[in-house]
C-alpha positions in Angstrom: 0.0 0.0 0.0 1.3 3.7 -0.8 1.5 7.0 0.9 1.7 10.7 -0.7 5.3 10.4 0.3 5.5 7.2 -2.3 3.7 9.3 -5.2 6.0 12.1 -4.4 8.9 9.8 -5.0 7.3 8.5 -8.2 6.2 11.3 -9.7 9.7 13.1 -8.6 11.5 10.1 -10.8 8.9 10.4 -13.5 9.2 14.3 -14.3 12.4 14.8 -16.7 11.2 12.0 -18.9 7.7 13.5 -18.7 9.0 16.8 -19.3 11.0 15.7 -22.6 8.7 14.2 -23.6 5.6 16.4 -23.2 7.6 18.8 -25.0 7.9 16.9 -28.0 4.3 16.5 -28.3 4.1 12.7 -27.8 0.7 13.4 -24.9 -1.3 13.2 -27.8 -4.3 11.6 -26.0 -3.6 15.1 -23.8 -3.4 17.5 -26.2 -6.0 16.4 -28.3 -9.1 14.8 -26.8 -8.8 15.7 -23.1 -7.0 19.2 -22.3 -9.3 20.8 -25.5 -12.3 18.9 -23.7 -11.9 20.9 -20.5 -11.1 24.0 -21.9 -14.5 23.6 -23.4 -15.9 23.1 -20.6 -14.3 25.8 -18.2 -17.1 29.0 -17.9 -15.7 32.7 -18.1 -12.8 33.7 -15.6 -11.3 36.3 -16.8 -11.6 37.8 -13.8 -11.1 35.1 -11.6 -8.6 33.9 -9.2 -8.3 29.8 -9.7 -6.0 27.4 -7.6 -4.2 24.0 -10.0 -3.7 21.1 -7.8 -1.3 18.5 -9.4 -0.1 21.2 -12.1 2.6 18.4 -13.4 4.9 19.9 -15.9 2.4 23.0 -16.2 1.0 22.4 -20.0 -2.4 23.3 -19.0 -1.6 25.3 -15.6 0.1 27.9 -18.1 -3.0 27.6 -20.9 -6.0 28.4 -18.0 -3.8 31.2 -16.3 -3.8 32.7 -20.1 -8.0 33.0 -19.6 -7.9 33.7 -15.7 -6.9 36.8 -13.6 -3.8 34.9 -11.6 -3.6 31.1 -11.3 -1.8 29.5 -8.5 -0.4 26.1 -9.5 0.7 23.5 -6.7 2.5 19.8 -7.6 3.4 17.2 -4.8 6.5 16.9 -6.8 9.0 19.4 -6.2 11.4 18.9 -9.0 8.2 19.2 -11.7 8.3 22.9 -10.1 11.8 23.8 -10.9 11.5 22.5 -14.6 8.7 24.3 -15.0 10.1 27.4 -14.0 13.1 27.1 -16.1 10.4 28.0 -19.0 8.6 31.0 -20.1 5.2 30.9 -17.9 2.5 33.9 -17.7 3.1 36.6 -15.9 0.2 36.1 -13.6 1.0 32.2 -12.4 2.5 31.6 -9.2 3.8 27.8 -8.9 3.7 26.0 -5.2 5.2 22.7 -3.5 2.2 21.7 -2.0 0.3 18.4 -1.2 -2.9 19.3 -2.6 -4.7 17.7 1.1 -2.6 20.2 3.1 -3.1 23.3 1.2 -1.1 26.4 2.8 -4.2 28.4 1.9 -6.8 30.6 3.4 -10.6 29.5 3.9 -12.8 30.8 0.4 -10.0 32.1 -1.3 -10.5 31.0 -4.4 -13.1 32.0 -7.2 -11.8 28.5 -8.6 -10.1 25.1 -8.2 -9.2 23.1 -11.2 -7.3 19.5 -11.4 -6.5 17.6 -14.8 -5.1 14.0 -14.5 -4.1 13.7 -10.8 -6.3 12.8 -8.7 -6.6 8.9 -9.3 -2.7 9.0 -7.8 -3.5 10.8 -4.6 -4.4 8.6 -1.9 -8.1 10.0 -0.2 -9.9 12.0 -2.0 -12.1 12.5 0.9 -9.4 14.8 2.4 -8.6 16.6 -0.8 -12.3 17.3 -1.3 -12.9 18.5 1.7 -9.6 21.0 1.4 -11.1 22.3 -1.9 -14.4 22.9 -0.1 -12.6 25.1 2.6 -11.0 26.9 0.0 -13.5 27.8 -2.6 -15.4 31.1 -2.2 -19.1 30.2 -1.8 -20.2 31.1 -5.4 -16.8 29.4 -7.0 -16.7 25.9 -8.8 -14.5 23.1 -8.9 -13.6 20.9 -12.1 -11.2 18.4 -12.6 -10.4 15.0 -14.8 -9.4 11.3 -13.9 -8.6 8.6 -15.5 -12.6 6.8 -16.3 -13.6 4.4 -12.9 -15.1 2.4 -15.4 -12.8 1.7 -18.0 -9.6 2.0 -16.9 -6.6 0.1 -18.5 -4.9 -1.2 -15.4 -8.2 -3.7 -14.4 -8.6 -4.7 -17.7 -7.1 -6.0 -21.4 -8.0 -5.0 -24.8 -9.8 -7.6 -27.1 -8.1 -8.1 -30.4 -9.5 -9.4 -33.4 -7.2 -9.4 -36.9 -4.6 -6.9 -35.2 -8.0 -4.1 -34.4 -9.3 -3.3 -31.3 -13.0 -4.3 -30.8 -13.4 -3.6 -26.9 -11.8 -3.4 -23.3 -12.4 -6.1 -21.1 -12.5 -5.1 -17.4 -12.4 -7.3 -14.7 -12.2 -6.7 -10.4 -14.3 -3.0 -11.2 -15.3 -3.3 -7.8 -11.5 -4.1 -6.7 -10.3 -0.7 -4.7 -6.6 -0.1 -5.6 -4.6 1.4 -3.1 -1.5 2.4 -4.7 0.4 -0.5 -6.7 2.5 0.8 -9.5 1.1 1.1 -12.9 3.2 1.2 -15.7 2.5 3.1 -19.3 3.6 5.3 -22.3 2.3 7.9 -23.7 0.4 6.4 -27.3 3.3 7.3 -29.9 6.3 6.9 -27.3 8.8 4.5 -28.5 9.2 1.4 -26.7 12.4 1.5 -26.3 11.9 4.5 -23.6 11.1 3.6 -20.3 7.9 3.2 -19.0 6.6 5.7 -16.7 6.0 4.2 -12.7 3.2 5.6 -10.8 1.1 4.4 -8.0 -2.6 4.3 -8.4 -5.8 4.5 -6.2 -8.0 3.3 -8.0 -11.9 2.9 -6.9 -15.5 3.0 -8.6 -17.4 5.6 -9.9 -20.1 5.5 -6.9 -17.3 6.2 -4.6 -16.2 9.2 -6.6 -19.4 10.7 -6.8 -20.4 10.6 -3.1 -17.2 11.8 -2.3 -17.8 15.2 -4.1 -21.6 14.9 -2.1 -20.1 14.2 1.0 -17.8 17.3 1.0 -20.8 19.2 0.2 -20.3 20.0 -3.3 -23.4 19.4 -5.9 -22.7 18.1 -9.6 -23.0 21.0 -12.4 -22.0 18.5 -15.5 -20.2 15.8 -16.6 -18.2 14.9 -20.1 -16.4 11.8 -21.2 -14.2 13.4 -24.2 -13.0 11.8 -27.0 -11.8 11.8 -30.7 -13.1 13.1 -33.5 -13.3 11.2 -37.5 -10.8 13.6 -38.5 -8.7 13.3 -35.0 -8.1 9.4 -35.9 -7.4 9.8 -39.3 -4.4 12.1 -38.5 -3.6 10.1 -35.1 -4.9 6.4 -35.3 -3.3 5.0 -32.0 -6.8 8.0 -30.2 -9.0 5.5 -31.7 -9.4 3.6 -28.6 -10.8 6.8 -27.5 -14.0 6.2 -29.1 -14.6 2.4 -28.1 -14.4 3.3 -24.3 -14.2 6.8 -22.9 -10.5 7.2 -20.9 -11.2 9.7 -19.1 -14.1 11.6 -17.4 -14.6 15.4 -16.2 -16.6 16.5 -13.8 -17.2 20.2 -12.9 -19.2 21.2 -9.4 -20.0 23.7 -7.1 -20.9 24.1 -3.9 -23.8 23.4 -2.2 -23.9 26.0 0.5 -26.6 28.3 -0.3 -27.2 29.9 3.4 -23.8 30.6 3.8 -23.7 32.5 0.0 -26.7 34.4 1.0 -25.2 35.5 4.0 -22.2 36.6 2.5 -23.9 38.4 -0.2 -25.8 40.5 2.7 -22.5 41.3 4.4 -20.5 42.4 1.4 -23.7 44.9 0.6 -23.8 46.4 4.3 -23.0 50.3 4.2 -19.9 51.5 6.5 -16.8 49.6 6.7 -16.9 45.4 7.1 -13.5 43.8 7.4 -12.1 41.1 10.1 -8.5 39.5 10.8 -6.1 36.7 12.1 -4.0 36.4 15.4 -1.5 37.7 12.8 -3.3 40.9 11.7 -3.6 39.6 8.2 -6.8 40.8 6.7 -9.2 37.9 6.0 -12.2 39.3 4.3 -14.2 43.1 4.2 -17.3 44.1 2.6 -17.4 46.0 -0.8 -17.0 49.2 0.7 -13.5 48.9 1.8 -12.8 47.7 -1.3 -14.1 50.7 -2.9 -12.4 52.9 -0.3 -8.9 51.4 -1.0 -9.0 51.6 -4.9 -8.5 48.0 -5.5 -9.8 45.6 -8.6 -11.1 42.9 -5.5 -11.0 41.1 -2.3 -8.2 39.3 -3.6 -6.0 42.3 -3.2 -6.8 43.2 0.1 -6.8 39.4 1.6 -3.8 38.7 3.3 -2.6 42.4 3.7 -1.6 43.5 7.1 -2.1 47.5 8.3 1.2 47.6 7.6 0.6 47.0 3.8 -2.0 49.5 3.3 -0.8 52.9 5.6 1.6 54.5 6.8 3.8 53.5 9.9 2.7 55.8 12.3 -1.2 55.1 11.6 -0.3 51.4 11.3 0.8 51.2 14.7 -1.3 52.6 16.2 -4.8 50.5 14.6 -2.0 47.1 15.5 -2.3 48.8 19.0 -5.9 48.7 19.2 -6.5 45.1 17.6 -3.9 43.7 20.3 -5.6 45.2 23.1 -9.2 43.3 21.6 -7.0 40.4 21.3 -5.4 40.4 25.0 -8.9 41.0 26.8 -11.3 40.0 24.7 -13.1 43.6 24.8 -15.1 44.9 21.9 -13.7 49.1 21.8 -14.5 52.2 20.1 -12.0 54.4 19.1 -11.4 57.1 16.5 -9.3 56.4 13.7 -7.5 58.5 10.7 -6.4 56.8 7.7 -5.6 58.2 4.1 -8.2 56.8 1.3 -6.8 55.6 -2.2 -7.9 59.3 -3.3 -5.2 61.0 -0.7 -7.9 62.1 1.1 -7.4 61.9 4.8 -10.7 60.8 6.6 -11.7 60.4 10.4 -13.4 56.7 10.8 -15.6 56.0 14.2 -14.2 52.1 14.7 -15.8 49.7 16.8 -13.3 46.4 17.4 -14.7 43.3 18.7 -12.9 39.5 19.2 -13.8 37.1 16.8 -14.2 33.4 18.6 -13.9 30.1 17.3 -16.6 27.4 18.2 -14.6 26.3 21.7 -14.9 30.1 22.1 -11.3 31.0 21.7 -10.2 34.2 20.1 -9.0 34.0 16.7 -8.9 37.4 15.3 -10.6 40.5 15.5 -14.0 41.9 13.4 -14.2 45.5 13.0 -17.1 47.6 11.6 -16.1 51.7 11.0 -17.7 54.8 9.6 -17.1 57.7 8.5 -17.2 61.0 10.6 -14.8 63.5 8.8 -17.7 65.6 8.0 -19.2 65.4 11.6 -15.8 66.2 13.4 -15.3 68.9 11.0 -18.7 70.2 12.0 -17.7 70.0 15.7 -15.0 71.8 15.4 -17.1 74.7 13.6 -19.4 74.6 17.0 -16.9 74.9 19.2 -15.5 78.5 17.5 -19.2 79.2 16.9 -20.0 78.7 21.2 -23.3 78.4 21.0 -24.2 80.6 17.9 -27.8 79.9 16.3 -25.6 79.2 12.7 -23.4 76.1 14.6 -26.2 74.7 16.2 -27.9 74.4 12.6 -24.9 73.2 11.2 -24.6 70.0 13.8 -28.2 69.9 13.6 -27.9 69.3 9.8 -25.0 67.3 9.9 -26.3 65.0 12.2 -28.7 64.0 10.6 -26.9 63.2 7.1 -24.0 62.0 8.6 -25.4 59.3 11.4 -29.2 59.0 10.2 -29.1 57.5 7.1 -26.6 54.7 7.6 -27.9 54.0 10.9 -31.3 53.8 9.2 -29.8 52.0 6.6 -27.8 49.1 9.3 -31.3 48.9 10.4 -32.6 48.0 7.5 -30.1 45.6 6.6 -30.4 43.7 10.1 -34.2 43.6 9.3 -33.2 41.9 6.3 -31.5 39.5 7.3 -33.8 38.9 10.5 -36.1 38.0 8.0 -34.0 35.7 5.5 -32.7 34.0 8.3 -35.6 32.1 9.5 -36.5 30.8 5.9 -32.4 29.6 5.5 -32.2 27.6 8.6 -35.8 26.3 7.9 -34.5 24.9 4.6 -31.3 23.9 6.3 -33.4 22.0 8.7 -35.5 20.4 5.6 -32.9 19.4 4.4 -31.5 17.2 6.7 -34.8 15.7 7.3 -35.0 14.7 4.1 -31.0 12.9 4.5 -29.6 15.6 1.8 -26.1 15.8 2.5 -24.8 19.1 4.2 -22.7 20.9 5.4 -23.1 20.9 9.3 -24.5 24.6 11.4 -23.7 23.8 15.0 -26.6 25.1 17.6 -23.9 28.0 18.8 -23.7 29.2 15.3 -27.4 29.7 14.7 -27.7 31.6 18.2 -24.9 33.6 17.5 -26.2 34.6 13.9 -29.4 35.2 15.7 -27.8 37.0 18.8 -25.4 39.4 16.9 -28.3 40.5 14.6 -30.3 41.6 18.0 -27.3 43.1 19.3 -26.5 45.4 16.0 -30.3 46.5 15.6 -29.9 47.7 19.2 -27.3 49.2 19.1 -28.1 51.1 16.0 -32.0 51.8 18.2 -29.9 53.1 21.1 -27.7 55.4 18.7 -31.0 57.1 17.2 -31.9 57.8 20.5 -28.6 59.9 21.5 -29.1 61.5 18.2 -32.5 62.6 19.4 -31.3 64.0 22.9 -28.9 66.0 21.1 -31.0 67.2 18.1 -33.6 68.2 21.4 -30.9 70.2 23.3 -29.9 72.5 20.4 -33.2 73.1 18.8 -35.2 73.6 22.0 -35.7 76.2 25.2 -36.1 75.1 28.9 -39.8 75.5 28.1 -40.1 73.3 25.1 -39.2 70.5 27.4 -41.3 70.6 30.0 -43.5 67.0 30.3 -46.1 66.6 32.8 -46.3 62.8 32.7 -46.7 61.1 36.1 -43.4 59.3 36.2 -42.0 56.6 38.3 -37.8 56.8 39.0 -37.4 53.4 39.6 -38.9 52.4 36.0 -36.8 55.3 34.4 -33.4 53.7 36.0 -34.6 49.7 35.2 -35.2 50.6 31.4 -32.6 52.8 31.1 -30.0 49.9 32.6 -31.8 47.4 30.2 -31.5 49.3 27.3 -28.4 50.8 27.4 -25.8 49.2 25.0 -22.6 48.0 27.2 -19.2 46.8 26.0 -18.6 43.2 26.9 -18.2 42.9 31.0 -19.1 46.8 31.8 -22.3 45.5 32.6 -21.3 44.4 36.2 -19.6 47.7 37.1 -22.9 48.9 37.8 -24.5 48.1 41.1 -27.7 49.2 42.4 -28.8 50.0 45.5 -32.1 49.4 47.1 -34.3 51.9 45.1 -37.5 53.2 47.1 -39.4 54.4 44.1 -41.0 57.8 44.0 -42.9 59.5 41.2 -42.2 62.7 39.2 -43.8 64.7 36.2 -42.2 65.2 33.2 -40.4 62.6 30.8 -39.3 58.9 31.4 -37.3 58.9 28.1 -36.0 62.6 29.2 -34.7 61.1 32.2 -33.7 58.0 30.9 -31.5 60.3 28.5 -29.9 61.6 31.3 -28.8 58.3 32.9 -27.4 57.5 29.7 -25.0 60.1 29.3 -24.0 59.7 33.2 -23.4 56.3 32.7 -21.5 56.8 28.9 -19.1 59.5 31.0 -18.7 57.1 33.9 -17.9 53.9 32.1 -15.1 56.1 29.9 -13.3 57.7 33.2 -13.8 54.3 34.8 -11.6 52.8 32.1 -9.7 55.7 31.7 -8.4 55.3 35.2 -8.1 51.5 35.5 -10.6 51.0 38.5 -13.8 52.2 39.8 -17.4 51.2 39.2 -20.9 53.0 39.3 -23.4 53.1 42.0 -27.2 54.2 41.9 -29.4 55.0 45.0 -31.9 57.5 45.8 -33.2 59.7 48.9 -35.1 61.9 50.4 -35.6 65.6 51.5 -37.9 67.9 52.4 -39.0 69.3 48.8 -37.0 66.5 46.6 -36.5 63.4 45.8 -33.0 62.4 44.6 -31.4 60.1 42.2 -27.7 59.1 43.1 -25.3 58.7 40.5 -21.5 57.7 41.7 -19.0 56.3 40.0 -15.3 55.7 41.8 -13.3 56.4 38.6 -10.6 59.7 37.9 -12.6 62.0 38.8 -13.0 65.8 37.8 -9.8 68.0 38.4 -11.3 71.1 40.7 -10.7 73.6 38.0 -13.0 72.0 35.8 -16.0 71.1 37.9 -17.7 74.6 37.5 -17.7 73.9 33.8 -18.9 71.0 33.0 -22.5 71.9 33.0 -21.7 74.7 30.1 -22.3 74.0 26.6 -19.5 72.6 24.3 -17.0 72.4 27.6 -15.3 69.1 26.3 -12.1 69.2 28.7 -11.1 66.0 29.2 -13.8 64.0 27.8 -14.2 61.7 25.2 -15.1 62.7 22.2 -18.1 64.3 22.8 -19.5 67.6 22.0 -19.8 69.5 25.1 -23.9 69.0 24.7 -23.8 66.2 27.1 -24.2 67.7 30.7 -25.5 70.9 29.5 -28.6 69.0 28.3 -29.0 67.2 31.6 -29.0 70.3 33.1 -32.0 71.9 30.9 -34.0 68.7 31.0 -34.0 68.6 34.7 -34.5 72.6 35.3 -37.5 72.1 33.0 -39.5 70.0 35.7 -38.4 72.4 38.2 -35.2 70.2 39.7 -31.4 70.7 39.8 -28.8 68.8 38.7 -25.5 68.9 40.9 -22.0 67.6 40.8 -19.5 66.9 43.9 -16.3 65.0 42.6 -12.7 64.4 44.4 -9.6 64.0 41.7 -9.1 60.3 41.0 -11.5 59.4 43.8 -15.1 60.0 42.8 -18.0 61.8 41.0 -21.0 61.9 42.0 -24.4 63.5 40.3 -27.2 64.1 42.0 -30.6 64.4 40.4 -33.4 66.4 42.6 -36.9 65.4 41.4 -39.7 68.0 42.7 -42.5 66.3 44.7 -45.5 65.5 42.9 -47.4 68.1 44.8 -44.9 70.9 43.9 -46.1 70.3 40.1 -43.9 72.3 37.8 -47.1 74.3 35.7 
């Protein structure tokens, strides 16, 4: 019995005669029936990126790279590899040492995977399948030729009669060969040449075919070429060729069709889509970031680190980010600059989050960005306009281009795909009802799918919300605010706690104290508002400092209720704490506007209460809300 180390011995012995005498044309069964055959067959990819397993002595490796964008070619044999690149070769193929069962080669990275004449020599086809599954993109296809199950030479004899071949006679079909040496020439090689030596694994056609179903790929066609009258006439020894077929080509694709439709969706989502390795090598994006890097395709970008595609000093510092997601495990948002394929330098808001493996361990990181030039720009227009009717307009306006429609947009998208993934994983399930062979989607995967979808509509919900507390503060008065809803705190502070969108773990830095409710007038979502930004500040100085966490309680005095808001973070240095209740006053914080605070203060003075600060440098701040009895109704 053989190994891939015995064929790479063989076929290492076999390739100067094989080169010599490919060269001198003597593959005529090749060059005539089989390679034209395929070619045939092959679709349009011109703009395609296509993987040769078993390239040999590169005839047809160097005729499909010719039709195809670039061609990677592999052989098990080394020394066919440095032959071949002792010739002239298309710019655009790449040749590899490779076993085609180990390829060195990233997960859908190919538009296409093509094999002519090698695979009846490599020992289990199941793992070689299953390798070209894992590295075909979902919409790519897969065609290669073998020597025919059915008639095959080395189980059989040809019958005779007065010196003409009538017929093969095959015997053991049923036999599985697992590698003994078969020896042959080429049709018109002399027999004084030596024969080549090769070993064979040889097996039926059923075996074959559920191979290929069992690796999840589904049959597009099949073709058994051979001669033609006038082929014959000018090469008698192909007549064989038309008695029993000596080869067969099969050409399939994958039969995934969830996992297309899902990456279809993705590469169509606005913003910036694009995840990684441990390594920072870039594994896939969306079409935007295509677009925004002036490349052809995906191929381009795949495998690129930051490194690659900026310069040095922005390079480090997005490595620093991705190693801090890697080391904790933390999703982050962070502001980003990075020059576009135009030379236009642009300001990206980046959120970075772990991608897991399905024992949960990280191995990479997923990051989704947009653009905010235009916003930043706008903010630093406010900040010389302080508070002048023409810069609240311009936020006011910019706002709502620049966060509005792709938020309204994600949303839309999420609902999409909240609604195609039902119908997918209902077909999934049908299938495997009905024993259809496919590819397996663990119970983790579906809840994740499910989860992350939740988890982005929310977060997109909870961002039209700030956008609404902000559009409020700069296009309304004290007055304008005023609610007289009957209110309860203790509801306020519950939804505002179970709808606000934390980072993975922040969750538990907030503890709640016994809450004795009390009622108010004005505005739950007002209020909730509030807690929001108090909790966004605290959760940033929190981390900014290393240590803290947030506490909520409430009492009681004679006119007012209060809501207690503490965290044990950095702090506010002295100089500052008079300010931060003024508009655009941004010392210190992170990226906001200054609108924050100042908006808690209006919404609060509205319903006749007071907002107040008391804070000790990198020990505590503390806010406390003071509601108005119910009985002291703000009119």
């Amino acid at each position: 019995m053989s190994s891939q180390k015995d064929v790479r011995y063989y076929w290492n012995e076999n390739a100067d005669s094989w080169f010599h005498l490919s060269e001198k044309g003597e593959d005529i069964w090749r060059d005539f029936v089989n390679t034209p055959a395929f070619l045939d067959m092959l679709p349009d990819i011109s703009d395609k990126i296509g993987l040769d397993i078993g390239c040999g002595d590169g005839h047809n490796s160097r005729i499909i790279a010719q039709r195809c964008q670039s061609l990677i070619a592999i052989d098990i044999a080394n020394k066919f590899l440095k032959l071949n690149k002792k010739i002239s070769n298309p710019p655009n193929i790449t040749y590899f040492n490779a076993d085609g069962t180990q390829a060195p080669f990233a997960d859908e990275y190919f538009d296409f995977v093509v094999s002519t004449m090698s695979f009846m020599d490599t020992k289990d086809i199941n793992e070689i399948f299953t390798e070209i599954y894992r590295m075909l993109s979902p919409s790519g296809f897969f065609q290669f030729s073998i020597t025919h199950p059915c008639f095959n030479e080395f189980k059989g004899r040809w019958v005779v009669n007065k010196n003409k071949i009538e017929g093969l006679l095959v015997k053991d079909y049923f036999k599985v060969v697992e590698g003994d040496i078969h020896e042959w020439r080429h049709p018109k090689t002399s027999l004084d040449v030596p024969p080549f030596r090769v070993p064979r694994f040889l097996k039926p056609l059923s075996t074959w075919i559920n191979a290929l179903i069992k690796a999840g790929f589904m049959i597009e066609e099949i073709r058994e070429p051979h001669a033609s009258d006038e082929l014959v006439k000018k090469f008698p020894e192909l007549d064989t060729t038309r008695i029993v077929a000596h080869s067969l080509i099969i050409k399939v694709k994958k039969n995934n069709e969830f996992q297309k439709s899902l990456r279809e969706v993705t590469e169509e989502l606005p913003g910036n889509l694009w995840w990684k390795d441990r390594n920072l090598k870039y594994l896939g994006c969306n079409n935007q970031v295509i677009k925004v890097l002036g490349f052809n395709s995906r191929r381009e970008f795949i495998g690129k680190t930051d490194y690659d595609l900026w310069e040095e000093s922005i390079a480090k510092k997005l490595e620093e980010a991705d190693n801090y997601v890697l080391r904790t495990g933390e999703t982050i948002k962070l502001e980003e600059k990075i020059v576009e394929a135009n030379g236009r330098v642009v300001t990206m808001l980046t959120n970075k989050s772990p991608l897991h493996d399905a024992n949960d361990n990280i191995i990479g990181v997923m990051g989704t960005s947009t653009d905010i030039t235009e916003l930043k720009s706008t903010q630093e227009k406010l900040k010389k306009a302080e508070g002048q009717l023409d810069g609240m307009l311009l936020l006011s306006a910019s706002i709502a281009h620049e966060l509005r429609t792709p938020l309204a947009s994600i949303r839309a998208g999420v609902k999409g795909l909240k609604d195609l993934l039902p119908r997918l994983l209902d077909a999934y399930n049908k299938a495997k009802e009905h024993g259809l062979e496919v590819q397996p989607i663990s119970k983790r995967v579906m809840d994740f799918a499910q989860d992350t979808l939740e988890r982005v509509d929310d977060s997109a919900k909870q961002s039209h919300l700030v956008i609404d507390m902000i559009l409020t503060s700069i296009s309304t008065d004290e007055k304008s605010l005023r609610r007289n809803d009957f209110c309860s705190i203790k509801k306020s502070v519950n939804d505002a706690l179970s709808e606000y969108s934390f980072q993975p773990g922040k969750a538990s830095l907030v503890k709640i104290k016994p809450i004795d409710d009390f009622n108010f007038y004005g505005s739950e979502t007002l209020v909730k508002h509030i807690i929001f930004n108090l909790l966004r500040n605290a959760l940033y100085f929190i981390d900014k400092a290393g240590k803290g966490e947030v506490t909520l309680w409430t009492s009681r005095e004679a006119n007012f209720n209060r809501l207690h808001f503490k965290d044990t973070g950095s702090g506010i240095p002295e100089n500052n704490l008079k300010k931060i209740f003024d508009r655009f006053f941004t010392e210190g914080t992170h990226r906001g506007t200054g609108i924050g605070l100042s908006f808690c203060k209006m919404v609060m003075e509205s319903i006749g209460g007071k907002i107040e600060c008391y804070s000790r440098f990198n020990e505590y701040t503390e806010f406390i809300l003071s509601f108005p009895l119910p009985n002291n109704k703000n009119d």
